[in-house]
C-alpha positions, 0 to 999 in steps of 0.5 A, a space after each residue: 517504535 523502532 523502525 523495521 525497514 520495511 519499504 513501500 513498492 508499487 505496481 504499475 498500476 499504483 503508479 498509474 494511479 498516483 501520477 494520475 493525480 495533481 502533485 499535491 494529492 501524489 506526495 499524500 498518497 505516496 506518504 500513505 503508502 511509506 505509513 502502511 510501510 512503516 507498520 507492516 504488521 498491521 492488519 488491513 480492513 478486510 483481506 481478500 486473495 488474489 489470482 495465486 491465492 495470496 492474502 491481500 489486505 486492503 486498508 482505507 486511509 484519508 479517501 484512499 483504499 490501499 491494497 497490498 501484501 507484505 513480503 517479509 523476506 524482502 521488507 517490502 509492502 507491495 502495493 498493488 492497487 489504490 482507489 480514491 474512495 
């Protein structure tokens, strides 16, 4: 498949998260995340909408759940919450 461009982006409160955790777990999640990038795509789990009625998808990998939203225009996945589960 070939590779779209897409970019992973993260909210603050993503990076919050992502720091929060030993060095090890933050490559993991931030490769997750460059996954979910990779397929921009692909449809999450369950889709909820945010405070502007955008469509966010949420999608659970490895322990992790990813919420984010796709900015085709730009070719970025933003990330707006992760949450070990």
């Amino acid at each position: 498949m070939a590779d779209l461009g897409y970019q992973s982006h993260l909210s603050l409160e993503a990076v919050a998260f992502v720091v929060s955790l030993p060095r090890r777990r933050q490559k993991q999640v931030l490769d997750l995340a460059d996954q979910i990038a990779r397929h921009p795509f692909f449809i999450g789990d369950y889709q909820t909408l945010d405070a502007t009625g955008r469509a966010v998808d949420s999608l659970l990998l490895e322990g992790f759940l990813f919420s984010f939203w796709v900015d085709h225009a730009s070719r970025e996945v933003r990330v707006t919450e992760i949450i070990r589960v």
